[in-house]
C-alpha positions as CSV (number, residue, x, y, z in Angstrom):
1,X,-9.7,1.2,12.8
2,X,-9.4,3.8,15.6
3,X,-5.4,5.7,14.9
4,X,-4.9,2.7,12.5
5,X,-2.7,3.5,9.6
6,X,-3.6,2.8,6.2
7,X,-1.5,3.0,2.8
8,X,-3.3,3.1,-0.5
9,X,-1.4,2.8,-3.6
10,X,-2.2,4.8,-6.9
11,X,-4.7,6.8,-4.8
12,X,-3.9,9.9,-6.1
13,X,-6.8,9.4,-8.6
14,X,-9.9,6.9,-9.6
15,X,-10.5,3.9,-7.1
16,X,-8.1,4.6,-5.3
17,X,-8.7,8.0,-5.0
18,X,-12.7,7.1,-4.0
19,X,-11.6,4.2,-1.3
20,X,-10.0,7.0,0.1
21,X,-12.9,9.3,0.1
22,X,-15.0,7.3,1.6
23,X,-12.7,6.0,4.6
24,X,-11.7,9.2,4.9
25,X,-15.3,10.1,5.6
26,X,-16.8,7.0,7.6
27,X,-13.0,6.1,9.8
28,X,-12.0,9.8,10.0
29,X,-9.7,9.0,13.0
30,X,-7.7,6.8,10.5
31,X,-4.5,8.0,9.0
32,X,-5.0,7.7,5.0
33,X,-1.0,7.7,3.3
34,X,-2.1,8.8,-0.3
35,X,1.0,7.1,-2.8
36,X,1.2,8.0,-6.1
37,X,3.8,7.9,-8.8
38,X,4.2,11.2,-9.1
39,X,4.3,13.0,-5.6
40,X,3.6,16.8,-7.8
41,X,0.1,15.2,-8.3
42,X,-0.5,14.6,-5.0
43,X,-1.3,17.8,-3.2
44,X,-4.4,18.4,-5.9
45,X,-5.3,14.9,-5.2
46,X,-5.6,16.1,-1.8
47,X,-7.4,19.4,-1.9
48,X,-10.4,17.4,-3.7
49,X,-10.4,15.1,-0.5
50,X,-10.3,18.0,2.0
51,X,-13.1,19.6,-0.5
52,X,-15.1,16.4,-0.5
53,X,-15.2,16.7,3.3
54,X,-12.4,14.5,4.5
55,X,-11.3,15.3,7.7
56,X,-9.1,12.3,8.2
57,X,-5.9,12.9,8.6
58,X,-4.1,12.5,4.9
59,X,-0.1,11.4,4.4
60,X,1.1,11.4,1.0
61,X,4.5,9.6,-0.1
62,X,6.0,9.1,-3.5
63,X,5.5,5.0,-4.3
64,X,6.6,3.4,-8.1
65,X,5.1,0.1,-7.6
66,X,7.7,-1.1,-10.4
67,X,10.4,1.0,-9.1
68,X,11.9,-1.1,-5.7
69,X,14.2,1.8,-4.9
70,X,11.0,3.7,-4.8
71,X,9.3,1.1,-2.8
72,X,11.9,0.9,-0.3
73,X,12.3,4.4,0.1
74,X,8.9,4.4,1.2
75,X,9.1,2.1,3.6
76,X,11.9,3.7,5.0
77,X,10.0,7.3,5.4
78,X,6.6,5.4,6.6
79,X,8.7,3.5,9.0
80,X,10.4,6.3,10.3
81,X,7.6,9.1,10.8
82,X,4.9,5.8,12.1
83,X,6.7,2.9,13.0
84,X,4.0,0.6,11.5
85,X,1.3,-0.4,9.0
86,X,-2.0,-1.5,9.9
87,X,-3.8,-2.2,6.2
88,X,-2.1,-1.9,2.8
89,X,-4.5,-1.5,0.0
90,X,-3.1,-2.8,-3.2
91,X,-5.1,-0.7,-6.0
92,X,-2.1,0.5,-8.1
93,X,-2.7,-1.1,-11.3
94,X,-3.2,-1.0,-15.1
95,X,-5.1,-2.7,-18.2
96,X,-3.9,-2.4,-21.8
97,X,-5.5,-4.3,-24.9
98,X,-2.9,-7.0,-25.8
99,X,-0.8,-6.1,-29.0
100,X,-1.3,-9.3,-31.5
101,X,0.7,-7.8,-33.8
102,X,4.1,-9.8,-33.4
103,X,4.9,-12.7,-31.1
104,X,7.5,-10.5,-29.2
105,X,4.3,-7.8,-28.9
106,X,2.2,-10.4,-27.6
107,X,5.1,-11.1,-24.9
108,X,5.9,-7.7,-23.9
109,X,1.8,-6.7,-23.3
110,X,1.8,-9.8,-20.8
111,X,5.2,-9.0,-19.1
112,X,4.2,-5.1,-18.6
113,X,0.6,-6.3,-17.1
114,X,1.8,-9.2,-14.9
115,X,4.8,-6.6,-14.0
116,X,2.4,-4.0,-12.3
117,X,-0.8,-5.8,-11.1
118,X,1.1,-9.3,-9.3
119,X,4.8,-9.1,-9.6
120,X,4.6,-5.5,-8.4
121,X,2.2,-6.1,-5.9
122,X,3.9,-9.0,-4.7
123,X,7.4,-6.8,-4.3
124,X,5.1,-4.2,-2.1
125,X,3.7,-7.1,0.3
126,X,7.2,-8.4,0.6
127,X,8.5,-5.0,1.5
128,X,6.4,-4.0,4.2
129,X,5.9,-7.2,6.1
130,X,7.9,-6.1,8.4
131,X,5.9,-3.1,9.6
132,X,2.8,-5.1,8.8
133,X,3.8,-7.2,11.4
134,X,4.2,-4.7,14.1
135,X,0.1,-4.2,13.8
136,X,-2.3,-5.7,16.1
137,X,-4.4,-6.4,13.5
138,X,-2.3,-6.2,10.0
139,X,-4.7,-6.3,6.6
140,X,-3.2,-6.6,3.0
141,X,-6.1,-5.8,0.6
142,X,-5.5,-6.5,-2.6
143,X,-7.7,-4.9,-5.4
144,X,-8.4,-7.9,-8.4
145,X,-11.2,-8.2,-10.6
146,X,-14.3,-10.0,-11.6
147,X,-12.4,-10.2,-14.7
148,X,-9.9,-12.7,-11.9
149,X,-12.4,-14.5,-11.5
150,X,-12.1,-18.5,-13.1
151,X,-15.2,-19.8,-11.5
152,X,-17.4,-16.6,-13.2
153,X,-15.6,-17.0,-16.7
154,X,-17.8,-17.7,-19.0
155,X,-21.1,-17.2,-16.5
156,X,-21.3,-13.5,-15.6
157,X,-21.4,-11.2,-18.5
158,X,-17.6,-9.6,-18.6
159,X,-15.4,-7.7,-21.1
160,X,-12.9,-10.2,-22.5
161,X,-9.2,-8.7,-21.9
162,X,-7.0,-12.1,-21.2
163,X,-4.1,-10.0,-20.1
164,X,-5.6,-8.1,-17.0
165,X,-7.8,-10.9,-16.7
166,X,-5.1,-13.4,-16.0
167,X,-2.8,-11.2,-14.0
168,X,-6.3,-10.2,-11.6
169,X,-6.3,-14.7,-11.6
170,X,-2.3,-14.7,-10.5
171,X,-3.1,-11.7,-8.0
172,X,-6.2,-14.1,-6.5
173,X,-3.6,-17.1,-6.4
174,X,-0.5,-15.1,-4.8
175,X,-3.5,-13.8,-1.8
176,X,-4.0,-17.3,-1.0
177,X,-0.8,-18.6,-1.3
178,X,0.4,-15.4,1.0
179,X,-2.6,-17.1,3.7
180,X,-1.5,-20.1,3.6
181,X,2.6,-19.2,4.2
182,X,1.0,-16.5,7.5
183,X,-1.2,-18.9,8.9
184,X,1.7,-21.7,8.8
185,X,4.0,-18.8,10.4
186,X,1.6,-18.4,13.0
187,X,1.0,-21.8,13.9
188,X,5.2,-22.6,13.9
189,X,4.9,-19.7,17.1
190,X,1.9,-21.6,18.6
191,X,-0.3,-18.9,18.1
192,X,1.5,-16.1,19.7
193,X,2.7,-14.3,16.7
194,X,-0.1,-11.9,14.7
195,X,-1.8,-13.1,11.3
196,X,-2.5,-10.8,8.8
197,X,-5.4,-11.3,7.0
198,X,-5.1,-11.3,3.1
199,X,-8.2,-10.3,1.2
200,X,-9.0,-9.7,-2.7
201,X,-11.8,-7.8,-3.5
202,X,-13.5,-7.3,-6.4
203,X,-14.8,-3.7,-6.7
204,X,-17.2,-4.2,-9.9
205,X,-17.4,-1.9,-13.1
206,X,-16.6,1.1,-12.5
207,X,-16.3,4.9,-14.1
208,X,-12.9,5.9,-13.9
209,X,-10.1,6.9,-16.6
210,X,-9.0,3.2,-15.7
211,X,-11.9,2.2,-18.5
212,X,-12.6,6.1,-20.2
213,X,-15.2,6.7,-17.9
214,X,-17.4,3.9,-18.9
215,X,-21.1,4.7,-19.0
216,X,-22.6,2.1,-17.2
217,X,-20.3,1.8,-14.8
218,X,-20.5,2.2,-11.0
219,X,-19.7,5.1,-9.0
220,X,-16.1,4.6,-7.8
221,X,-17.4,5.0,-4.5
222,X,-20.0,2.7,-4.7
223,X,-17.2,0.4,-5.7
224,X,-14.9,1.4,-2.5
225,X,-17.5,-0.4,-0.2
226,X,-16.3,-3.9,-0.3
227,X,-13.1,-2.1,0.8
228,X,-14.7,-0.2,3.9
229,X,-16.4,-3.2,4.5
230,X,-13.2,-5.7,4.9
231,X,-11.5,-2.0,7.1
232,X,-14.6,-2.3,9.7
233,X,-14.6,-5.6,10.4
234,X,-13.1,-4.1,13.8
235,X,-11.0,-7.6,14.7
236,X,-14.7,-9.8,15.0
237,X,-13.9,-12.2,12.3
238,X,-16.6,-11.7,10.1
239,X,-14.4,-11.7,7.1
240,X,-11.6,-15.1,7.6
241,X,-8.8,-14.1,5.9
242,X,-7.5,-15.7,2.6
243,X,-10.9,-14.5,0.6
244,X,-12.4,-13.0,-2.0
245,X,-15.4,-10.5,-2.1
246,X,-17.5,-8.4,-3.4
247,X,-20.4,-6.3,-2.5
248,X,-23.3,-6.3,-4.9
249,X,-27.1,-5.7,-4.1
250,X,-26.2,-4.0,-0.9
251,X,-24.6,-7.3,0.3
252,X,-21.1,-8.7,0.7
253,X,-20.5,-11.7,-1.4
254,X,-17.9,-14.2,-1.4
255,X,-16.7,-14.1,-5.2
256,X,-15.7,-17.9,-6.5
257,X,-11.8,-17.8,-7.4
């Protein structure tokens, strides 16, 4: 991770905003691009790291994960000022309570979820590929669910919200699918051309406006270690790519798709 350059997206606040944090903290001689939506957020977002006691070095850049002018404008500037990316963390993401009220309701609640937590994410993986692929050791992190989860349905004790659920399921499917095409790339060049490794992590419950601050939930930052986990694994294999974890009882943990 030493001078490796990270984007998060939607890190301008709540588990994005922690993963930072704590990187920030533990791989300070990383360089942390903070996107948000809204780039006026971003310096506050900011201050609160430096006041946390981040002394990594913090980017910010204005990213609309629906927006692909906005995408590629950021490509364009990240290009341009680094000339690479070595991890992408894919956290940008809502959940909404579908709208039963009317068949077309029903359709637009499933639409505006799939939109921003797969299609969106797979517009940002497609975008910056190519800078990805300029890495010595590119890392696409994708931030799904338990919720994603079809081998825990009905076994661990979950909310029930089919809309983020099955777009967190679609988001596990297009990481492995996205392994599968690399690895097939990489083999076609006989080995000389560099994999990126595709995770999905599950992060756990969590308090964050995401879910109103949930009670019970985990500290965001107790959330962000799976992350820093997957960001030390320092090129030593521990983590094949293609997976899905989590880290529960002080443990990583594959999580079943």
């Amino acid at each position: 991770m030493s001078s490796s350059i990270v984007l998060i997206t939607g890190a301008n606040q709540g588990y994005g905003h922690a993963i930072l944090e704590v990187a920030g903290q533990r791989l300070p001689n990383a360089t942390y691009i903070l996107s948000c939506r809204k780039i006026e957020d971003a310096p506050e977002a900011v201050k609160q790291l430096k006041d946390a006691g981040v002394t990594a070095s913090i980017d910010t850049q204005q990213l609309d994960v629906t927006d692909d002018d906005s995408i590629s404008a950021a490509v364009k500037a990240i290009e341009e000022k680094y000339g690479r990316l070595d991890v992408l963390i894919n956290n940008a993401g809502i959940v909404a309570l579908p709208d039963t009220s009317s068949l077309s309701a029903i359709r637009k609640g499933y639409n505006n979820v799939f939109n921003t937590n797969t299609a969106s994410v797979a517009v940002v993986i497609a975008a910056f590929t190519s800078l990805l692929l300029r890495s010595s050791a590119p890392k696409v992190i994708n931030i799904s669910s338990g919720l994603g989860s079809i081998g825990l349905s009905g076994v661990r004790k979950m909310a029930q919200i089919p809309t983020y659920a099955a777009s967190k399921s679609a988001l596990n499917a297009l990481t492995v699918q996205l392994q599968i095409l690399d690895d097939v790339r990489v083999a076609k060049e006989d080995g000389a051309g560099k994999g990126i490794k595709y995770f999905a992590v599950a992060p756990g419950l969590m308090k964050t406006r995401f879910n109103n601050f949930l009670k019970f939930g985990k500290d965001p930052k107790d959330g962000a270690e799976v992350v820093l986990r997957l960001l030390e694994d320092g090129g030593e294999d521990a983590y094949p790519g293609g997976t899905y974890w989590e880290f529960e009882q002080r443990e990583m943990k594959q999580v079943p798709w």
